[in-house]
C-alpha positions as CSV (number, residue, x, y, z in Angstrom):
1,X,-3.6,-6.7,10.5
2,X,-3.6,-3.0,10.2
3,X,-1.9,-1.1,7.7
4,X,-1.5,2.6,6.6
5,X,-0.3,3.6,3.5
6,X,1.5,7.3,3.8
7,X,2.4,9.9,1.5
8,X,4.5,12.9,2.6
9,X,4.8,16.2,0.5
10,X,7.8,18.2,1.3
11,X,9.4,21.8,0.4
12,X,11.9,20.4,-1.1
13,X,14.1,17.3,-1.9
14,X,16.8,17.1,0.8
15,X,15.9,17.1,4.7
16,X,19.7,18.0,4.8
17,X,19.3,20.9,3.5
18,X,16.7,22.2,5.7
19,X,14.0,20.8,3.5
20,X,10.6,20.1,5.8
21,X,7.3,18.5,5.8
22,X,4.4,20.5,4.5
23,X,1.6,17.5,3.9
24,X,1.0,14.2,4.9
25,X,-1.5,12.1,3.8
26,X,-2.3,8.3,5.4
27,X,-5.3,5.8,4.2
28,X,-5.9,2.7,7.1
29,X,-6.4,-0.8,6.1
30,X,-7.5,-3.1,8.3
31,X,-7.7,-6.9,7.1
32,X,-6.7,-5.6,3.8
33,X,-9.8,-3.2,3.6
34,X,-10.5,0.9,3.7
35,X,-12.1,2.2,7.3
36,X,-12.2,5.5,6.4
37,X,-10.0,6.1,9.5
38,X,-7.5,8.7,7.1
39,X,-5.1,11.1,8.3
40,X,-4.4,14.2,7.0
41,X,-2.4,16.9,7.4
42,X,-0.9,20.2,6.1
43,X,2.0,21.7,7.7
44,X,3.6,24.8,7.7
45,X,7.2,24.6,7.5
46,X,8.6,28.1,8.3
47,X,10.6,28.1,5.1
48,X,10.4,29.1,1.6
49,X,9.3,26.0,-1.1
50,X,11.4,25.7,-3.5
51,X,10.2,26.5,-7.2
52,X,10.2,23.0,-8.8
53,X,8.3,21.6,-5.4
54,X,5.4,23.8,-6.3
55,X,5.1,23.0,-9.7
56,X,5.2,19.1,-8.9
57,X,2.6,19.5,-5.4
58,X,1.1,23.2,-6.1
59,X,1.1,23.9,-2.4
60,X,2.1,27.4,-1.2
61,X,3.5,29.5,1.2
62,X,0.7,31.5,1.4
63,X,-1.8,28.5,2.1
64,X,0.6,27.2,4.5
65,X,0.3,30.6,6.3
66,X,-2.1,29.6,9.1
67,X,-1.6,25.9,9.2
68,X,-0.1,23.9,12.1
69,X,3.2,23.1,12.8
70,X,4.8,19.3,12.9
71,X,5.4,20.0,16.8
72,X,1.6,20.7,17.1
73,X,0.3,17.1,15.8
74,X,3.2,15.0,16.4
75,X,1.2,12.9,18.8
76,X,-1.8,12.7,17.0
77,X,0.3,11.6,14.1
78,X,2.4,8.7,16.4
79,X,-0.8,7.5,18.0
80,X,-2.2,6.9,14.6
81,X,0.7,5.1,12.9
82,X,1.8,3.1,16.6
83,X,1.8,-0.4,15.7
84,X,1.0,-0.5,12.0
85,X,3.0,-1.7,9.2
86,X,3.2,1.6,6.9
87,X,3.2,1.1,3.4
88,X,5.3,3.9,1.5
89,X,6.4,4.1,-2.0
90,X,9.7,4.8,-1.8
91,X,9.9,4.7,1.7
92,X,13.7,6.4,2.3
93,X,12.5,9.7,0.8
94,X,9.5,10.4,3.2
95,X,11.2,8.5,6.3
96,X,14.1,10.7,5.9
97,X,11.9,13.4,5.8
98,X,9.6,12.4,9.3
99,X,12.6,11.1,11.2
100,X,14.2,14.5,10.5
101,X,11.1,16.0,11.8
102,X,11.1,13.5,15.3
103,X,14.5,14.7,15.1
104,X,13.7,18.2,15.9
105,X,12.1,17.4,19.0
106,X,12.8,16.5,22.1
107,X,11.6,13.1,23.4
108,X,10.7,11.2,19.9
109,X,12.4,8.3,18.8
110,X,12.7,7.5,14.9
111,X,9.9,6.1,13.1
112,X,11.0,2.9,13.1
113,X,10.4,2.9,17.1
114,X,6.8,3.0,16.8
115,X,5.6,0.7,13.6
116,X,7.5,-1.6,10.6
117,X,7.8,-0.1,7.6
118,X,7.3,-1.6,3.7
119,X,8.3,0.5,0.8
120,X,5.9,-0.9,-1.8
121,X,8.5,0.6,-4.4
122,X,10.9,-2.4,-3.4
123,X,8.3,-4.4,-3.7
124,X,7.1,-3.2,-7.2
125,X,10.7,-3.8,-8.1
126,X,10.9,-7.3,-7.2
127,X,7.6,-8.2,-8.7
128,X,8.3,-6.1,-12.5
129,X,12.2,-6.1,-12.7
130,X,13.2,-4.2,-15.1
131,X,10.1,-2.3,-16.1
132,X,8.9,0.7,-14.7
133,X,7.2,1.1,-11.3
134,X,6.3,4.6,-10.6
135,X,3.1,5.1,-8.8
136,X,1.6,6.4,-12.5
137,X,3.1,3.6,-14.3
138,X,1.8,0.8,-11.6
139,X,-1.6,2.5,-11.9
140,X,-1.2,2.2,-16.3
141,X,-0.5,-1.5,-15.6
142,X,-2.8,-2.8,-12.7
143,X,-6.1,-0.3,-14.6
144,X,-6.4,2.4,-11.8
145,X,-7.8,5.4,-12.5
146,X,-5.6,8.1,-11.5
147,X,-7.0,10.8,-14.0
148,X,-7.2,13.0,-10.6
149,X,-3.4,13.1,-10.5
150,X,-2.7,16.6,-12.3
151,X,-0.8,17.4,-9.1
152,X,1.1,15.3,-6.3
153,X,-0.9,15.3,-3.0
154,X,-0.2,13.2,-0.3
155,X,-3.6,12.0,0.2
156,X,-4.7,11.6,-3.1
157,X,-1.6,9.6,-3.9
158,X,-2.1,7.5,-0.5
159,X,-5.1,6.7,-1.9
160,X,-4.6,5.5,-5.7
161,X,-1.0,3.9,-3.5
162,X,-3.4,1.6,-1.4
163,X,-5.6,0.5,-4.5
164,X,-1.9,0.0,-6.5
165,X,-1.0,-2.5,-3.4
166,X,-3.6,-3.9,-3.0
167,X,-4.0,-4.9,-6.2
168,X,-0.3,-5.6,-6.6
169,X,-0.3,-8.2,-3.8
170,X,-2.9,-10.3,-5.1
171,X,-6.0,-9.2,-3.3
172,X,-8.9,-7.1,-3.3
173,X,-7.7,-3.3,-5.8
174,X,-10.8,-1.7,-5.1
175,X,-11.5,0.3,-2.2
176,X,-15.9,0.2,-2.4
177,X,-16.4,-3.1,-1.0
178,X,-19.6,-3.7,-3.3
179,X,-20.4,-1.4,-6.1
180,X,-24.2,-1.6,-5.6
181,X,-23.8,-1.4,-1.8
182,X,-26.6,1.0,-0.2
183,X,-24.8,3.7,2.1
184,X,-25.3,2.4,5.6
185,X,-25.3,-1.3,4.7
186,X,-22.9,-3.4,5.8
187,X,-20.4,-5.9,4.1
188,X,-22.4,-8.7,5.3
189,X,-25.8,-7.7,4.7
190,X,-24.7,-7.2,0.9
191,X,-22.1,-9.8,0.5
192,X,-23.3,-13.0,2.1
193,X,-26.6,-14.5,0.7
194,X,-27.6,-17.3,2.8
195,X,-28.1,-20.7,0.4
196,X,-31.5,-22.4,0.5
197,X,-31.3,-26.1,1.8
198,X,-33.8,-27.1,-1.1
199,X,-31.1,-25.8,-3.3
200,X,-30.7,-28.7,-6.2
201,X,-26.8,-29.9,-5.3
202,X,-23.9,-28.8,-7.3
203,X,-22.6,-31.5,-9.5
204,X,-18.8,-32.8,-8.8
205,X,-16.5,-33.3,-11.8
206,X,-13.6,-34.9,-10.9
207,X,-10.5,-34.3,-13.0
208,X,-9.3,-37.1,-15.8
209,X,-6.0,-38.9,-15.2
210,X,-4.6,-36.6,-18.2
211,X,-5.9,-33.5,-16.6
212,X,-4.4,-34.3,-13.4
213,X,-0.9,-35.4,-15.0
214,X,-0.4,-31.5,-16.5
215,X,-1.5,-30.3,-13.3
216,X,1.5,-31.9,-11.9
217,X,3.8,-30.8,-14.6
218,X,2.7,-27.1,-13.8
219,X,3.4,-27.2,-10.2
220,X,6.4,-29.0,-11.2
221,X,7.4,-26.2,-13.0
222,X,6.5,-23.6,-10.5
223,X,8.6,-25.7,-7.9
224,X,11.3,-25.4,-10.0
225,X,11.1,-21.9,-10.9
226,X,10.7,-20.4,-7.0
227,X,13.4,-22.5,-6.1
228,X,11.5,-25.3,-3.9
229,X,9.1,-22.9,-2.8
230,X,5.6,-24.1,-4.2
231,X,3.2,-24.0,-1.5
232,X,1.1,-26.6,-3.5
233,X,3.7,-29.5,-2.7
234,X,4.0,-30.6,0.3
235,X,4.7,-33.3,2.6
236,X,5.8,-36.4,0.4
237,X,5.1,-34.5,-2.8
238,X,7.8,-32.2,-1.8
239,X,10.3,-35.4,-1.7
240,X,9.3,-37.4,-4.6
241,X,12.6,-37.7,-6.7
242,X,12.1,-35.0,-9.9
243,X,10.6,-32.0,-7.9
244,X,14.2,-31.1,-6.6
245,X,14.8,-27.3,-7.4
246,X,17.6,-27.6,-10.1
């Protein structure tokens, strides 16, 4: 499975109006895990940014000056998202913005054309209703570090996005592998230790009858809760009268 969280910075909040591109920023994940295979991009957009853009992003004209133009790495840019899920918080803003781009030129079809899309805000959403789920509030609430964040960049916020997901989905929410991994080493030279066969064998406890009887009330409860959807009853479990969603 490869994914690639994005991040687009923009002159401006309204591709409507003109507003273009002048950053993006994209982090691969393959299996869940950082390559290193990034993307990154500044663009110039042969406009003015608007006032408030700078003061959220700090990019300028006058950086921009002598930077390529969307035209110029459109097909570096397809080739690396083709076939990917993208992962995008808030994904209408800076989908708007690239399809208006594709738009632009001749012979490019929507975003959509080339890879699926996931906007990890909708997903915050579902997961917290009702609370807050900014990228600075998920990082306050899943213990990311995004002291780095005194201004928006598209990398950097691609970044802190994929450790917010991953994290938010259940899995790994760092993106070192190992901590105390030597540079060069890989995952399975650090991760896996072999066991010895002369190892003394690990004792079995089996659960009591009153143990195993709240176990059953908890998945009960869970199966009522997702609405029939607890993937810990199955088969006859699922049928036994009392573990009907009500």
């Amino acid at each position: 499975m490869r994914q690639i969280v994005l991040d687009t910075e923009t002159t401006g909040l309204e591709p409507e109006q003109g507003h273009r591109i002048i950053e993006i920023g994209c982090v691969e994940l393959v299996e869940r895990r950082p390559t290193g295979n990034n993307f990154h991009q500044y663009l110039q957009p042969d406009r003015r940014i608007d006032a408030g853009a700078v003061e959220v992003h700090g990019i300028t004209n006058e950086f921009l000056a002598d930077k390529p133009r969307f035209e110029d790495i459109v097909e570096d840019f397809i080739e690396y998202v083709r076939g990917a899920e993208l992962l995008i918080h808030n994904a209408p803003f800076d989908v708007g913005f690239l399809n208006a781009e594709l738009a632009r030129l001749e012979g490019w079809q929507p975003l959509e054309h080339y890879c699926t899309i996931t906007d990890t805000l909708a997903l915050a959403r579902k997961k917290h209703p009702g609370q807050r789920n900014s990228l600075d509030a998920l990082c306050s609430r899943y213990d990311i570090d995004n002291s780095q964040r005194q201004k928006h960049g598209a990398l950097l916020d691609a970044e802190i996005l994929a450790e917010v997901y991953l994290a938010m989905t259940g899995g790994q929410s760092a993106l070192l592998l190992e901590s105390g991994t030597e540079e060069g080493a890989s995952w399975s030279e650090t991760a896996v230790r072999p066991l010895s066969s002369e190892r003394t064998p690990l004792p079995v406890i089996r659960p009591t009858e009153a143990e195993l009887e709240l176990h059953r009330k908890s998945l009960e409860t869970i199966h009522r809760a997702s609405g029939g959807n607890c993937l810990w009853l199955t088969g006859s479990e699922m049928k036994e009268p009392g573990l009907e969603p009500s």
